[in-house]
C-alpha positions in Angstrom: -107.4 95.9 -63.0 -104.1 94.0 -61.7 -100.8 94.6 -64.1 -97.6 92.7 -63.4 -94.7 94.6 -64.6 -91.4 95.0 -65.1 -89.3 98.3 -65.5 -86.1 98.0 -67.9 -83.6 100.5 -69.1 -81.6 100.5 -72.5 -79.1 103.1 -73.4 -80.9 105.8 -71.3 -84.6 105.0 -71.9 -87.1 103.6 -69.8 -89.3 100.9 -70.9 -92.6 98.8 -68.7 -93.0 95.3 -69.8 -95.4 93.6 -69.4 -95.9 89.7 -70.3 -99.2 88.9 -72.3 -99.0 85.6 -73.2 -101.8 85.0 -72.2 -103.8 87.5 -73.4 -105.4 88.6 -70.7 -104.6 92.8 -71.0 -106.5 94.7 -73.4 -104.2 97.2 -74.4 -105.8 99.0 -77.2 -106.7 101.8 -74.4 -104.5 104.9 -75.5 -105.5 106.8 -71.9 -104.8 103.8 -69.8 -101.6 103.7 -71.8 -100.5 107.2 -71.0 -101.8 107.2 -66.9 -99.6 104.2 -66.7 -96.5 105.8 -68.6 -97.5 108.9 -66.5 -93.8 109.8 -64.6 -95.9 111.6 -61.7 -99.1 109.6 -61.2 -98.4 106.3 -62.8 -95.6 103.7 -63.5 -93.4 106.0 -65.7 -91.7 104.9 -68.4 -91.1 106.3 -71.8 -93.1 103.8 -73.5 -94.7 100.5 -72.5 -94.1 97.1 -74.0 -96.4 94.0 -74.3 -94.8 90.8 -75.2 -97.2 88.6 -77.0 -97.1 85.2 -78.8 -97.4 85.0 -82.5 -96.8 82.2 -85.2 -93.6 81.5 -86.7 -91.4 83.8 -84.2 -90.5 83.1 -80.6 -92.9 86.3 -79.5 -94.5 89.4 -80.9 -93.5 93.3 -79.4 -96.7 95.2 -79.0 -95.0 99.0 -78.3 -96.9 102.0 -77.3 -95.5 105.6 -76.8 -96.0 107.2 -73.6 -98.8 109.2 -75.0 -100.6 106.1 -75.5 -100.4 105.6 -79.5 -99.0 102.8 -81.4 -95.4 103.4 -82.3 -93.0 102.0 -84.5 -90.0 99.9 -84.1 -87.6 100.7 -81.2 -83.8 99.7 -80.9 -83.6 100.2 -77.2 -86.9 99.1 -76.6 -86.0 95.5 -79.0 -82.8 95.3 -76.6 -85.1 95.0 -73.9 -87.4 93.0 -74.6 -85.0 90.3 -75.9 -83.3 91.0 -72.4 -87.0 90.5 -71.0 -88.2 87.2 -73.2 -84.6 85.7 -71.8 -86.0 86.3 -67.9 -89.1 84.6 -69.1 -87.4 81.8 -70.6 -88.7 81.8 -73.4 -85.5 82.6 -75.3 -81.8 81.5 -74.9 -79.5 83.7 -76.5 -81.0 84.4 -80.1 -84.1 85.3 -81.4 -86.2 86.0 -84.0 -89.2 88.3 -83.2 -91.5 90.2 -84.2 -92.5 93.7 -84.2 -94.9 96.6 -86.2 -92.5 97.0 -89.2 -91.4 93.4 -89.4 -88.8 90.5 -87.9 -85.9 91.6 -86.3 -83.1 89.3 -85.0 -81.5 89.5 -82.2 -78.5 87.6 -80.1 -77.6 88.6 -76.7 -73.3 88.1 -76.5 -71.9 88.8 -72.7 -68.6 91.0 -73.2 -65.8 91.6 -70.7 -64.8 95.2 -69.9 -61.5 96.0 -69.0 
């Protein structure tokens, strides 16, 4: 099996994404989810993230731990992938989206340091 990925960071964890629009990954494997969350012999990553159409919300986070099981709502793992649905255009700067315990909002605001 072929995955495209992406790796992104927020506030110090590591997250794969993975864009399944389409479908196409089954990802209700909880080994296959670990070997790929694997630090050693896999991607790595703390968790993994499938972003996934769904009515009535711009797109759906699918989140697993890097043990493989389901997890719950993540705030660093919802700033990526809002950062992530915004490469894939399929966001501007807000969003509505959904996720295991409900809709979450989200805007993305550029700041100035210094």
């Amino acid at each position: 099996m072929e995955i495209h990925f992406f790796k992104y960071q927020g506030a110090g964890n590591d997250f794969i994404m993975v864009d399944n629009r389409d479908q196409k990954i089954d990802h209700h494997h909880p080994n296959l989810i670990a070997k790929l969350c694997d630090r050693r012999f896999g991607i790595g990553g703390d968790g993994i993230m499938f972003l996934e159409l769904t009515d009535d919300y711009d797109f759906k986070m699918v989140y697993y731990n890097s043990d493989g099981q389901p997890s719950s709502m993540c705030g660093n793992g919802g700033r990526c992938i809002v950062a992530f649905a915004k490469k894939l255009n399929i966001i501007k700067n807000k969003t509505t989206f959904l996720a295991v315990d409900g809709p979450h909002y989200a805007e993305i605001q550029r700041r100035k340091i210094g």
